[in-house]
Biopython code that builds the backbone (N, CA, C, O; Angstrom):
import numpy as np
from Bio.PDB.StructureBuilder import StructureBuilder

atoms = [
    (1, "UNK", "N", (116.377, 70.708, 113.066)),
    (1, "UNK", "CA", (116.029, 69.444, 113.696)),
    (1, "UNK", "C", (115.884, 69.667, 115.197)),
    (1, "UNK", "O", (116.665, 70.397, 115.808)),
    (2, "UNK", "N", (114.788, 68.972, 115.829)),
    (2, "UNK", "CA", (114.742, 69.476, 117.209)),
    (2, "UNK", "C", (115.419, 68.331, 117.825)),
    (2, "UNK", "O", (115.967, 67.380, 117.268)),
    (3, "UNK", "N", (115.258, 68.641, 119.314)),
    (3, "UNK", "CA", (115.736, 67.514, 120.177)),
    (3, "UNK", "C", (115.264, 66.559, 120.568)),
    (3, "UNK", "O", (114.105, 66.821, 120.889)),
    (4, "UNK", "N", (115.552, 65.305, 120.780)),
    (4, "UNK", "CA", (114.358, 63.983, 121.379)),
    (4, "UNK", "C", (114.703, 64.765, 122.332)),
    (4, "UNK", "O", (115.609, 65.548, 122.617)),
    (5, "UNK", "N", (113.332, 64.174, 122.936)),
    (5, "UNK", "CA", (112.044, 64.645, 123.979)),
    (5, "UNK", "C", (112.712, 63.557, 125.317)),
    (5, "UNK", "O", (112.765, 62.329, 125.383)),
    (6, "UNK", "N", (113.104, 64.496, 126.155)),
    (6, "UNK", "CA", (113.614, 63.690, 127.068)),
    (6, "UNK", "C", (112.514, 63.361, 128.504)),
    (6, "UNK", "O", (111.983, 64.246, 129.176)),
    (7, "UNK", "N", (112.396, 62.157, 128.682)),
    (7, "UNK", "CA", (111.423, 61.753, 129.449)),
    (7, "UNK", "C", (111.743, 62.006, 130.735)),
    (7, "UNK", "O", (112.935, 62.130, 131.018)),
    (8, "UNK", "N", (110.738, 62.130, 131.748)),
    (8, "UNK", "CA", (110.672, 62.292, 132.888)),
    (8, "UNK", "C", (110.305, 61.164, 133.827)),
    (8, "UNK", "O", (109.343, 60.455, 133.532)),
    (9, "UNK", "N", (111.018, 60.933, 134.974)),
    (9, "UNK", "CA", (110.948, 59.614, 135.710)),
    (9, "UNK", "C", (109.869, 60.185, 137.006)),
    (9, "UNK", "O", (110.057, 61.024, 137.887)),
    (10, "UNK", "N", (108.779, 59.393, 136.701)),
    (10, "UNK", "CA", (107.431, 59.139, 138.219)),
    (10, "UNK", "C", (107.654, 57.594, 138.132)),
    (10, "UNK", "O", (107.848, 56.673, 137.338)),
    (11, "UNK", "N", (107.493, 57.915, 139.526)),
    (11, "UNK", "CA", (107.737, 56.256, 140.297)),
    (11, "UNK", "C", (106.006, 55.667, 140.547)),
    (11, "UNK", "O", (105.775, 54.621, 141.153)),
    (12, "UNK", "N", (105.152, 56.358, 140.089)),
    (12, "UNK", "CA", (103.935, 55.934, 139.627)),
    (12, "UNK", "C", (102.719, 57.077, 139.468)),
    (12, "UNK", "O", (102.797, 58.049, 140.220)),
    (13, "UNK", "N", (101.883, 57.026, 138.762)),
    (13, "UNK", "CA", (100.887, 57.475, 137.998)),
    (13, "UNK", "C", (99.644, 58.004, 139.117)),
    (13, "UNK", "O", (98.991, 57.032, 139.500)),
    (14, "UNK", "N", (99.160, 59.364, 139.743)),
    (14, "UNK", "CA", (98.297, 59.066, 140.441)),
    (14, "UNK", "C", (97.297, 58.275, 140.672)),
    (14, "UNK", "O", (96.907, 57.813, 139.599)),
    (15, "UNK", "N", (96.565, 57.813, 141.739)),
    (15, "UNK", "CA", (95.651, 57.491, 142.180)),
    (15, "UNK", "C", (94.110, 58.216, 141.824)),
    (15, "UNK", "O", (93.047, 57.808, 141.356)),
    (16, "UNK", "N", (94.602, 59.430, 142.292)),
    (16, "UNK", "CA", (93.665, 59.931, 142.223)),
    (16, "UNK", "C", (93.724, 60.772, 140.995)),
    (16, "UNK", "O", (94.910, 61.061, 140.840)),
    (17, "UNK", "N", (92.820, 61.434, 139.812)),
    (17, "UNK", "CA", (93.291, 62.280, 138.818)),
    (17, "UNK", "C", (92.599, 63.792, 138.266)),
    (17, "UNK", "O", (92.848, 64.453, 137.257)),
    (18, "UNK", "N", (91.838, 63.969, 139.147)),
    (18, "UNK", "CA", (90.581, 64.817, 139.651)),
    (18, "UNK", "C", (90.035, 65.270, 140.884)),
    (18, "UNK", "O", (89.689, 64.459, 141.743)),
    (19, "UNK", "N", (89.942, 66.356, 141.022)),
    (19, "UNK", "CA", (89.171, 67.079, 141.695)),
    (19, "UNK", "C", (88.266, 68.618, 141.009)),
    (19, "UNK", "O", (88.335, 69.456, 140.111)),
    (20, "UNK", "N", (87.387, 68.173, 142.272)),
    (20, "UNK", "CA", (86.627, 69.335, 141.922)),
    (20, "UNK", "C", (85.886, 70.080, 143.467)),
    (20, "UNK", "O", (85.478, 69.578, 144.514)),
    (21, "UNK", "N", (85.971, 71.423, 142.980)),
    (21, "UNK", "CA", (85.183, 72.167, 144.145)),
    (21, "UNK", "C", (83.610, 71.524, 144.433)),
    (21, "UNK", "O", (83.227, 70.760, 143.547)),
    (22, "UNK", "N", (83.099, 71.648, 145.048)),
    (22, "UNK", "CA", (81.584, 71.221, 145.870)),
    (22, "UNK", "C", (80.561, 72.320, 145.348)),
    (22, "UNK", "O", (79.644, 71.874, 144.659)),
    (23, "UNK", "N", (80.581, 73.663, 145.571)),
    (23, "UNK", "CA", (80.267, 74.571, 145.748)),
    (23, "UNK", "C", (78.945, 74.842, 144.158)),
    (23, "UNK", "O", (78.851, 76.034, 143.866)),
    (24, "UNK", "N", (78.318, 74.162, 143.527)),
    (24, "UNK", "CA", (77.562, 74.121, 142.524)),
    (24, "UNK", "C", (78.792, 74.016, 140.822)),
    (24, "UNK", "O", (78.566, 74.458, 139.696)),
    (25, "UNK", "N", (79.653, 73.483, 141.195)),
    (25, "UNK", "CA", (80.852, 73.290, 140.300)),
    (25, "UNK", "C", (80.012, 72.585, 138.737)),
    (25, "UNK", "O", (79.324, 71.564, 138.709)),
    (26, "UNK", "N", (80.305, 73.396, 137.691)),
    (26, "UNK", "CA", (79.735, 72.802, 136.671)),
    (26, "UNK", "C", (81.401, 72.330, 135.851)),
    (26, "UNK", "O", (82.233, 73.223, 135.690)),
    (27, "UNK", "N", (81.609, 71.365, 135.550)),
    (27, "UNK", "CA", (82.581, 71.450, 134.623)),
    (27, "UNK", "C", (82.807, 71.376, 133.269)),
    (27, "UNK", "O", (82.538, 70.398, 132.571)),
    (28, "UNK", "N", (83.421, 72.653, 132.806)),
    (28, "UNK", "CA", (83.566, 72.492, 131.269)),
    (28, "UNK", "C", (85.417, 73.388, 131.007)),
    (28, "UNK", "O", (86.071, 74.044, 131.817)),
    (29, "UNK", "N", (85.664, 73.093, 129.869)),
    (29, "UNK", "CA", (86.938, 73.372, 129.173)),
    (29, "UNK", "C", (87.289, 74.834, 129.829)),
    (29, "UNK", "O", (88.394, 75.185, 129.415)),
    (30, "UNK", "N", (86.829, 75.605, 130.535)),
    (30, "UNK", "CA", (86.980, 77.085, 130.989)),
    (30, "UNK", "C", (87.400, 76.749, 132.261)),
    (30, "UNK", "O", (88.236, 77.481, 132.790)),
    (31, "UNK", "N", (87.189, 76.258, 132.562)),
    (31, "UNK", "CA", (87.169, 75.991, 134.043)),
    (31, "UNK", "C", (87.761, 74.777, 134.874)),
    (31, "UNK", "O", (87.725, 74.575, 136.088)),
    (32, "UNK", "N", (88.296, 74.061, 133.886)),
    (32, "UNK", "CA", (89.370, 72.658, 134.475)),
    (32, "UNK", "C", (91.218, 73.109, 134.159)),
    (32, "UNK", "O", (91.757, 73.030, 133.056)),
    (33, "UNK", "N", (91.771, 73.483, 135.214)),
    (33, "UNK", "CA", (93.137, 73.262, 135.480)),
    (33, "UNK", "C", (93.552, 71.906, 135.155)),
    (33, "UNK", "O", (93.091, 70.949, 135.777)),
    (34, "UNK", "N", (94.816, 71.703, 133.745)),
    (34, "UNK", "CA", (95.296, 70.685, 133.378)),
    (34, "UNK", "C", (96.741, 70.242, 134.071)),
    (34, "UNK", "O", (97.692, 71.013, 133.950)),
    (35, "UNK", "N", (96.863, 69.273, 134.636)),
    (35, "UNK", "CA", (98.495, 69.452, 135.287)),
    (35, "UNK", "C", (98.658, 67.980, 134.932)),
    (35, "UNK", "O", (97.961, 66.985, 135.129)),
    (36, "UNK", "N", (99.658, 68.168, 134.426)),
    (36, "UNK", "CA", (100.651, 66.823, 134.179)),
    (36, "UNK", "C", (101.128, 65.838, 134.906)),
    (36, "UNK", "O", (101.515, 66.125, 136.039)),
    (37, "UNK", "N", (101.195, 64.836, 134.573)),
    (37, "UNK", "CA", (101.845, 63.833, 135.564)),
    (37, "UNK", "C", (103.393, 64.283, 135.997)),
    (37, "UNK", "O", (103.772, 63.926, 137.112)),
    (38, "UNK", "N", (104.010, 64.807, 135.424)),
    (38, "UNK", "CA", (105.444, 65.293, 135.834)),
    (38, "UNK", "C", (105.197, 66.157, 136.511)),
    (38, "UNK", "O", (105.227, 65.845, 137.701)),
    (39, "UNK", "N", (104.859, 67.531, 136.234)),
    (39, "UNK", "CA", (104.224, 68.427, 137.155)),
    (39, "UNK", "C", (103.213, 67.955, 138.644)),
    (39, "UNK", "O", (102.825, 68.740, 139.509)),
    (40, "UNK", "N", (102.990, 66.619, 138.598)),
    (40, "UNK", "CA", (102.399, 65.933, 139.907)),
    (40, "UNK", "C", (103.349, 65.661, 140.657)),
    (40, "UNK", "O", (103.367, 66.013, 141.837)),
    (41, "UNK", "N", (104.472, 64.864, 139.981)),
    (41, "UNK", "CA", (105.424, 64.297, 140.595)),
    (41, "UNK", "C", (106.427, 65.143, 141.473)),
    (41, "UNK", "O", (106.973, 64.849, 142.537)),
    (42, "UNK", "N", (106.494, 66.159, 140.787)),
    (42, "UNK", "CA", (107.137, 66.863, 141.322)),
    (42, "UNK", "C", (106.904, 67.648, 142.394)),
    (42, "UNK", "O", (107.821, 68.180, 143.019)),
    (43, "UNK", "N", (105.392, 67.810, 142.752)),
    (43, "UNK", "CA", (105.153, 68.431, 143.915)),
    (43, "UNK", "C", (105.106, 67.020, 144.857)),
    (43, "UNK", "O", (105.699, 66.999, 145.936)),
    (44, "UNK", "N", (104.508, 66.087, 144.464)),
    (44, "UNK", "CA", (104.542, 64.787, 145.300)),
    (44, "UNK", "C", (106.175, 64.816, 146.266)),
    (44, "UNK", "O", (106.277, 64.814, 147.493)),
    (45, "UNK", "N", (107.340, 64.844, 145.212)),
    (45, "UNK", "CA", (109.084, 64.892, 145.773)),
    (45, "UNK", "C", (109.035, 65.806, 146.870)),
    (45, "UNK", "O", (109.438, 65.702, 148.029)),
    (46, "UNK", "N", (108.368, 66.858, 146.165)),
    (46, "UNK", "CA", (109.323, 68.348, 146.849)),
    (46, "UNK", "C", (108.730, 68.626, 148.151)),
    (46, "UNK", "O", (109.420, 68.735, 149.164)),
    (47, "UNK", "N", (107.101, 68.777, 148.137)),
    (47, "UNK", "CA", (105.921, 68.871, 149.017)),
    (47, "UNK", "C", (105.395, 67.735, 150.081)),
    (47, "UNK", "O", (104.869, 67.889, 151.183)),
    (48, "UNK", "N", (105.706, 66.603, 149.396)),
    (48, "UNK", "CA", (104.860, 65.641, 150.113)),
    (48, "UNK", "C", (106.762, 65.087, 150.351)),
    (48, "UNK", "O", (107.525, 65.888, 150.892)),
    (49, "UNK", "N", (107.063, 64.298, 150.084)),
    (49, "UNK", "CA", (108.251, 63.980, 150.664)),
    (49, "UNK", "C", (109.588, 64.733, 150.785)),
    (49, "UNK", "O", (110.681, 64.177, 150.672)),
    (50, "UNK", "N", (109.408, 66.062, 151.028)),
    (50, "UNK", "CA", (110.052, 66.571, 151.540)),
    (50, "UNK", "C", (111.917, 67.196, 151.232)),
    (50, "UNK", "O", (112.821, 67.732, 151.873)),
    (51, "UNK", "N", (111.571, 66.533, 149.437)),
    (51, "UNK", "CA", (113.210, 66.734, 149.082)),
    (51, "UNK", "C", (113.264, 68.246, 148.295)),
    (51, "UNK", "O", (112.279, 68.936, 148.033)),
    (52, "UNK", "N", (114.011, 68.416, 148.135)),
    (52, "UNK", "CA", (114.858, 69.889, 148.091)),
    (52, "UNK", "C", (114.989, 69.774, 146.184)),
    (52, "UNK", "O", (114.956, 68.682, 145.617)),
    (53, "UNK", "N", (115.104, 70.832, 145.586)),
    (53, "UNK", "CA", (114.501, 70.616, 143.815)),
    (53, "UNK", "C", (116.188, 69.675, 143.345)),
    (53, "UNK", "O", (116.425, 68.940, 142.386)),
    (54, "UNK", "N", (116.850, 70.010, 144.201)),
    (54, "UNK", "CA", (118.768, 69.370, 143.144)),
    (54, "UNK", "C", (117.798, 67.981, 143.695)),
    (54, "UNK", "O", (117.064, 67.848, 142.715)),
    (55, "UNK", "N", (117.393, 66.925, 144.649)),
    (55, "UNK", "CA", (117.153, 65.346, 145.110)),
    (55, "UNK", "C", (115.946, 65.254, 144.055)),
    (55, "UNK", "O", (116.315, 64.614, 143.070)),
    (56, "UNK", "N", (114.506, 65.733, 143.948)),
    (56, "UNK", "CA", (113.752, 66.276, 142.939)),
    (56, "UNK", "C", (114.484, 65.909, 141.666)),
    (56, "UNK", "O", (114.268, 64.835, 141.104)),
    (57, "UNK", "N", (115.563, 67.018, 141.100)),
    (57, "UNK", "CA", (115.681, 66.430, 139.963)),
    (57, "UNK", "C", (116.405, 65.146, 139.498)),
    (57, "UNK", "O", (116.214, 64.461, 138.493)),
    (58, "UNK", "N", (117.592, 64.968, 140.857)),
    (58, "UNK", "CA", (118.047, 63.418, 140.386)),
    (58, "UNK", "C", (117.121, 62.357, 140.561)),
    (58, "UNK", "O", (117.394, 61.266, 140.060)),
    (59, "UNK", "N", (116.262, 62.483, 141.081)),
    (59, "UNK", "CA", (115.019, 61.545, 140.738)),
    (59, "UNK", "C", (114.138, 61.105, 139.791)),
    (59, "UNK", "O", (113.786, 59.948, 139.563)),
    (60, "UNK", "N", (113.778, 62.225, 139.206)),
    (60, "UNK", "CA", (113.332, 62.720, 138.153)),
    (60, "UNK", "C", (114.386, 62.228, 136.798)),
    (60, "UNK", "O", (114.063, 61.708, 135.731)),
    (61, "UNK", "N", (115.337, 62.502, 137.158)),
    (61, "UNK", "CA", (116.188, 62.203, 135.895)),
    (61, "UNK", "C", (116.100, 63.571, 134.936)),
    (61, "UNK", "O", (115.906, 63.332, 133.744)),
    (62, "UNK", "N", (116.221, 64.983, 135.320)),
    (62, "UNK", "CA", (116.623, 66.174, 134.800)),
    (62, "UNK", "C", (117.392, 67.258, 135.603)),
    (62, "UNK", "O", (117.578, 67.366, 136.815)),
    (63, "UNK", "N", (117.676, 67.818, 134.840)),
    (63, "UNK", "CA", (118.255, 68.863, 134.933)),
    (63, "UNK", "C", (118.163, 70.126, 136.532)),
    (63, "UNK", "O", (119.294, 70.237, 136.060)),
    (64, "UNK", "N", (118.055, 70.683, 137.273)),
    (64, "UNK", "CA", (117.801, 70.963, 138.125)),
    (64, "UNK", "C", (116.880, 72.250, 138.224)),
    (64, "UNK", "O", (115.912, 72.395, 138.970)),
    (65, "UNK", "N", (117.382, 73.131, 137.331)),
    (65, "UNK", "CA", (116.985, 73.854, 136.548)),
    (65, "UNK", "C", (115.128, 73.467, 136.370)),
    (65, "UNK", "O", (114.140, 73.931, 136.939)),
    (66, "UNK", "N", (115.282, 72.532, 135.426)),
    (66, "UNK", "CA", (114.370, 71.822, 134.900)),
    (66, "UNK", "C", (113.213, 71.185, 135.969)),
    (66, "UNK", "O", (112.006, 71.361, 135.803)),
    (67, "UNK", "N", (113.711, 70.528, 136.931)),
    (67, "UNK", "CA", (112.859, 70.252, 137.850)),
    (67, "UNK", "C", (112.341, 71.422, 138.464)),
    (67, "UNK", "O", (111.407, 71.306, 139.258)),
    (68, "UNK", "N", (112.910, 72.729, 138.155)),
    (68, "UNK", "CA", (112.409, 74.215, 139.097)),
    (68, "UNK", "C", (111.564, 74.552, 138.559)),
    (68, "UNK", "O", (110.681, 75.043, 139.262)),
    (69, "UNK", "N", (111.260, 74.495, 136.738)),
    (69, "UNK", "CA", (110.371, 75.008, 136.716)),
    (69, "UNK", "C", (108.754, 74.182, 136.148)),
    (69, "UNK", "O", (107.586, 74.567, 136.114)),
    (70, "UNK", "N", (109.540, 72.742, 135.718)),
    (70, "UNK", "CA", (108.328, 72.054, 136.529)),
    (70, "UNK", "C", (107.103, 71.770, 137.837)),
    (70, "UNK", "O", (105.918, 71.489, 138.019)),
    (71, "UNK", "N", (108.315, 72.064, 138.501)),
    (71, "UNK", "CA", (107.394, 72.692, 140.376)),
    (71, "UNK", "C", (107.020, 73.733, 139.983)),
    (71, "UNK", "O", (105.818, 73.576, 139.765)),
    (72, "UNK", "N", (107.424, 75.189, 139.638)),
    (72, "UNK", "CA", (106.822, 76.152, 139.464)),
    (72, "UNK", "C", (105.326, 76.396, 138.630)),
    (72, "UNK", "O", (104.300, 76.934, 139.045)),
    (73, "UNK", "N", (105.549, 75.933, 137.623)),
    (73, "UNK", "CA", (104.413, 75.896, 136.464)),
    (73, "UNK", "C", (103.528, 74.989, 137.276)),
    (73, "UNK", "O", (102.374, 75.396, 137.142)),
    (74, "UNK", "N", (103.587, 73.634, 138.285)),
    (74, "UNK", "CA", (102.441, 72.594, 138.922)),
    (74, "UNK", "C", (101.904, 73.801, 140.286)),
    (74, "UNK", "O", (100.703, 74.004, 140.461)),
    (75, "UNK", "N", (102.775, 74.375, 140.989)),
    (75, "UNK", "CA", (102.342, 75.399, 141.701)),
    (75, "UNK", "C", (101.067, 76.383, 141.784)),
    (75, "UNK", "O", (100.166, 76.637, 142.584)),
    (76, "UNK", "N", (101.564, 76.858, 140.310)),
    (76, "UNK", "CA", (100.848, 78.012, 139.796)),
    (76, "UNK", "C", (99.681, 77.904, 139.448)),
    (76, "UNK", "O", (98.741, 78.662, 139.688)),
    (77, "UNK", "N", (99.720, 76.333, 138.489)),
    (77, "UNK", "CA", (98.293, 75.751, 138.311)),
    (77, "UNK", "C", (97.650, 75.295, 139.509)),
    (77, "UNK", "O", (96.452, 75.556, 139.397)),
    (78, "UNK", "N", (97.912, 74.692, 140.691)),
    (78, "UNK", "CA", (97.318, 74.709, 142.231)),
    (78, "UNK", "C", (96.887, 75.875, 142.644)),
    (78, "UNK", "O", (95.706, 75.742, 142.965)),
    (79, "UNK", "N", (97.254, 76.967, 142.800)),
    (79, "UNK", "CA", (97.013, 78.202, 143.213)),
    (79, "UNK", "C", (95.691, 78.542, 142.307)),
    (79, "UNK", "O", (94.693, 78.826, 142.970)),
    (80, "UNK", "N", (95.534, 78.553, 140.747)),
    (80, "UNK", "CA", (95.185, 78.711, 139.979)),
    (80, "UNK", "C", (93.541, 77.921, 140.545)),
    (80, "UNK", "O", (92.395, 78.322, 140.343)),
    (81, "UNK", "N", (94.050, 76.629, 141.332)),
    (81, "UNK", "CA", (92.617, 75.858, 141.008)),
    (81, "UNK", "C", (91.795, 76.524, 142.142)),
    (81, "UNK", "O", (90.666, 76.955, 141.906)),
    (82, "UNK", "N", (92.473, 76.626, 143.621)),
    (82, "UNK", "CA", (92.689, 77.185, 144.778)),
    (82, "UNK", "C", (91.496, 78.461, 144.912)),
    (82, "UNK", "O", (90.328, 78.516, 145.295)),
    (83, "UNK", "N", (92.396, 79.333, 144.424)),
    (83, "UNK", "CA", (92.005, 80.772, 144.318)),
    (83, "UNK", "C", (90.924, 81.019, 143.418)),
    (83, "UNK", "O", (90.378, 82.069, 143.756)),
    (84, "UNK", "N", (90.343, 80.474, 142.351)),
    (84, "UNK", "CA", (90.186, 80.483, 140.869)),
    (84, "UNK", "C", (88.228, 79.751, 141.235)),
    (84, "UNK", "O", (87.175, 80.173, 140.756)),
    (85, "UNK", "N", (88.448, 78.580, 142.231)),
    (85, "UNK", "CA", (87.742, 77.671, 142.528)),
    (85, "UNK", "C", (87.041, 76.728, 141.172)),
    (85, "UNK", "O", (85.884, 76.561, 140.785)),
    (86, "UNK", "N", (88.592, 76.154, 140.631)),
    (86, "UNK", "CA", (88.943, 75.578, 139.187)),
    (86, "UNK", "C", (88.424, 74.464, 139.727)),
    (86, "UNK", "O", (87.936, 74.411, 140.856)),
    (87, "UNK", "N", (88.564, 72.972, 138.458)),
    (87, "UNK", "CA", (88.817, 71.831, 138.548)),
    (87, "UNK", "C", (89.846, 71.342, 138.440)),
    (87, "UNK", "O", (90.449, 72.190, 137.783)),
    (88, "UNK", "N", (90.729, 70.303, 138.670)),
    (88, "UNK", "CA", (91.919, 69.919, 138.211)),
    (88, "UNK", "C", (92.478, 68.778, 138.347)),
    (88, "UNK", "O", (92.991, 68.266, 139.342)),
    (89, "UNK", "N", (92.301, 68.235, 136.828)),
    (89, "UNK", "CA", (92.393, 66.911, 135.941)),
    (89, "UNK", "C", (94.282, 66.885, 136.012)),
    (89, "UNK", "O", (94.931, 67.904, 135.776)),
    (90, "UNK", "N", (94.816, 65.791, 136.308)),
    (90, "UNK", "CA", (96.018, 65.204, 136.052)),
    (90, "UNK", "C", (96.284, 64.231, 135.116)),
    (90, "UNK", "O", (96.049, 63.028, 135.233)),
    (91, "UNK", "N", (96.757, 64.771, 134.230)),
    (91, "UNK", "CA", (96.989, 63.686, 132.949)),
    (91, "UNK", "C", (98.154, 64.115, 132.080)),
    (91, "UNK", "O", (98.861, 65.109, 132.247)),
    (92, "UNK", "N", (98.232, 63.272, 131.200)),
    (92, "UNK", "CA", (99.523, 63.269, 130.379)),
    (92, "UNK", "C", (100.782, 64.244, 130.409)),
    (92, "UNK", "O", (100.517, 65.156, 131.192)),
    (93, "UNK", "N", (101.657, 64.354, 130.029)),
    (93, "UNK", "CA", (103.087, 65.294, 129.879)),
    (93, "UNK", "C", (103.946, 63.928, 129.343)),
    (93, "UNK", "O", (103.373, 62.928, 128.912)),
    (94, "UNK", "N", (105.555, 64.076, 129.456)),
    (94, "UNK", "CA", (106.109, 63.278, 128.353)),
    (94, "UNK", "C", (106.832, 62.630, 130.002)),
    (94, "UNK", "O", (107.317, 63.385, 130.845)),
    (95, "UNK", "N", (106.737, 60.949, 130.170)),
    (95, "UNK", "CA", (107.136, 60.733, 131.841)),
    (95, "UNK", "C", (107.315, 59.170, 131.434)),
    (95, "UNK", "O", (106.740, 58.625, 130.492)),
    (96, "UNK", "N", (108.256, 58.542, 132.362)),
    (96, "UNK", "CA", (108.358, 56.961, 132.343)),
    (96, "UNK", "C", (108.103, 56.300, 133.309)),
    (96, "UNK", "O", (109.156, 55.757, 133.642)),
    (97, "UNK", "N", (107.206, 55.983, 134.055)),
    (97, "UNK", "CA", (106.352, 55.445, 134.581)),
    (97, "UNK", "C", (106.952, 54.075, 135.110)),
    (97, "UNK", "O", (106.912, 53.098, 134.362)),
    (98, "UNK", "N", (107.591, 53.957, 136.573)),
    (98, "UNK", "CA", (107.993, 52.759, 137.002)),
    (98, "UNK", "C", (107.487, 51.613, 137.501)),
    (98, "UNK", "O", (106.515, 51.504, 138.249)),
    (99, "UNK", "N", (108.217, 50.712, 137.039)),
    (99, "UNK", "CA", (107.305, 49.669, 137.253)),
    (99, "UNK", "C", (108.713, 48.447, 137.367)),
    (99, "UNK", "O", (109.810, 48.498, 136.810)),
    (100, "UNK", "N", (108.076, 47.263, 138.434)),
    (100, "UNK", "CA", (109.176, 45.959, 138.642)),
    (100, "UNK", "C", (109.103, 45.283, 137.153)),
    (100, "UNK", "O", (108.289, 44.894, 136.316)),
    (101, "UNK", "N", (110.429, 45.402, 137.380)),
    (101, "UNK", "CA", (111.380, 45.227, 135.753)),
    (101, "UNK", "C", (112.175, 44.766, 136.204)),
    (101, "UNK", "O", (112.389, 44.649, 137.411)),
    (102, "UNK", "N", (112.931, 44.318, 135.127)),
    (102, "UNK", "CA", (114.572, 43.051, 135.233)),
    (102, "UNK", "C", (115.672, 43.367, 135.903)),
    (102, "UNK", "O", (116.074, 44.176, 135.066)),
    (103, "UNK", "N", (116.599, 43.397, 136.834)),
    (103, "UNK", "CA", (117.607, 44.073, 137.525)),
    (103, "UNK", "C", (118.235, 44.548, 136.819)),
    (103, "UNK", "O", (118.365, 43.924, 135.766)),
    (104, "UNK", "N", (119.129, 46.136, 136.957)),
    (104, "UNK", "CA", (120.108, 46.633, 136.022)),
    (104, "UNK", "C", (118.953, 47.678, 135.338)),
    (104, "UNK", "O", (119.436, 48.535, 134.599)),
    (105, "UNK", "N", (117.661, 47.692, 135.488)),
    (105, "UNK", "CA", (117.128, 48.836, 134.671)),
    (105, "UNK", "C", (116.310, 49.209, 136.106)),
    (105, "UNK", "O", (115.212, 48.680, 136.279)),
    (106, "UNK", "N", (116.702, 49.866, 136.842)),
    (106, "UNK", "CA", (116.316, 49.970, 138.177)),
    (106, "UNK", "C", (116.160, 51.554, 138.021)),
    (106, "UNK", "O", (117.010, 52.246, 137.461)),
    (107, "UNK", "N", (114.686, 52.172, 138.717)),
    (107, "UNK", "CA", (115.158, 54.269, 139.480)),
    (107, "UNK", "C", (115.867, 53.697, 140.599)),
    (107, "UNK", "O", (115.980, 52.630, 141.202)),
    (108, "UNK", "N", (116.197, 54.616, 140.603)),
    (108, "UNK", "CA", (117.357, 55.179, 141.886)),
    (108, "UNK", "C", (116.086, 55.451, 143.036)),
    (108, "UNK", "O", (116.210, 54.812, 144.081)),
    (109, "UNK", "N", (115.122, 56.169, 142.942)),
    (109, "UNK", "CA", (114.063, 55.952, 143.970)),
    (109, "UNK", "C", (113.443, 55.352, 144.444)),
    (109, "UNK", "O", (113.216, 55.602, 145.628)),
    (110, "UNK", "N", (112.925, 54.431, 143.932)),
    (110, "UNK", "CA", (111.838, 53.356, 144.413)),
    (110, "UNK", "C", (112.520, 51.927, 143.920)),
    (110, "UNK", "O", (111.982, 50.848, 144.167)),
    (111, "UNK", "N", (113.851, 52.055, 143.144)),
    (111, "UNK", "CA", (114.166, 50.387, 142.831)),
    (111, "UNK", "C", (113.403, 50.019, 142.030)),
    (111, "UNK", "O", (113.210, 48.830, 142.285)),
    (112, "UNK", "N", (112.637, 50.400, 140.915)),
    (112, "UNK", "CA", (111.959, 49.883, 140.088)),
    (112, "UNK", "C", (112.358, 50.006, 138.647)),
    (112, "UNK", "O", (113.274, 50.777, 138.359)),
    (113, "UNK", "N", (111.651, 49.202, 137.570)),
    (113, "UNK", "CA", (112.297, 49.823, 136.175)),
    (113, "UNK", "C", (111.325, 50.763, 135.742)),
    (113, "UNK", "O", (110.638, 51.399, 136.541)),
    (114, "UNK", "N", (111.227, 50.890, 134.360)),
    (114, "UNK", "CA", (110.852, 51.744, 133.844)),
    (114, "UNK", "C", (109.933, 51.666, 132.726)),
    (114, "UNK", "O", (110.320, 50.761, 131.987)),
    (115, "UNK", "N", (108.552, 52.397, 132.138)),
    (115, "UNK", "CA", (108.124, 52.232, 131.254)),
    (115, "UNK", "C", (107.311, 53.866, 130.864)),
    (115, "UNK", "O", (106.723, 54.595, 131.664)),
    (116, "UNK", "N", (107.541, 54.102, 129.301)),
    (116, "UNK", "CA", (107.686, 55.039, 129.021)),
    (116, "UNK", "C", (106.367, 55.461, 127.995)),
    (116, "UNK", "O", (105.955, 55.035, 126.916)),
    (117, "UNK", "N", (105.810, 56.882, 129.253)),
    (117, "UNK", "CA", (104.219, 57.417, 128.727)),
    (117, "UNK", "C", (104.649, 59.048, 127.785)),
    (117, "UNK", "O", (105.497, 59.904, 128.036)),
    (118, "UNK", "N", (103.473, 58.919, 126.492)),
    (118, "UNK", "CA", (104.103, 60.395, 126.041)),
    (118, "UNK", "C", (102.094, 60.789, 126.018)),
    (118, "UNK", "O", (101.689, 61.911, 125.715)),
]
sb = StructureBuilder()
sb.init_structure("model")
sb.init_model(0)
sb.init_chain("A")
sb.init_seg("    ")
for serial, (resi, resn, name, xyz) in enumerate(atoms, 1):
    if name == "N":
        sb.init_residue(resn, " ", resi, " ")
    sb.init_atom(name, np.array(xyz, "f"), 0.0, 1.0, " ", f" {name:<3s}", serial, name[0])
structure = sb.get_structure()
């Protein structure tokens, strides 16, 4: 028997969910870098606001561990798009998605509740 699938907390869903190089970019299945909304989030924490992977993962709501190699694996695929001159689509992974909800079901980050994407 395996384990329920423990969800991951983003305090919201990008904006943006795509990019692509300029450069005569054709896109097909060879050539689009897939990165997850958790794997977004997590560079969003670490990169863009500046927290350290232990604040990262209590945000997140995992393990610390866990948040390391979430950043790592979203990294690799950046580098990947970077170097590679990939595309790279942000979509699905297993994440709960916050949103203003009833008091008492609050993140710890943004004060919001919660609703849950697989």
């Amino acid at each position: 028997m395996s384990r329920p699938r423990k969800y991951r907390r983003v305090c919201q869903e990008p904006q943006v969910t795509s990019f692509s190089p300029t450069n005569n970019f054709i896109p097909n299945n060879n050539n689009i870098i897939h990165l997850s909304v958790d794997e977004y989030e997590a560079i969003r924490l670490i990169d863009y606001e500046g927290m350290n992977q232990e604040e990262c993962a209590n945000h997140m709501e995992v393990a610390r561990t866990t948040a390391q190699k979430v950043y790592n694996e979203a990294r690799k695929k950046i580098a990947m798009m970077l170097i590679d001159g990939r595309g790279l689509n942000i979509q699905g992974g297993s994440y709960m998605v916050c949103q203003e909800s009833r008091p008492g079901n609050r993140c710890r980050g943004c004060g919001r509740g919660n609703n849950k994407k697989d």
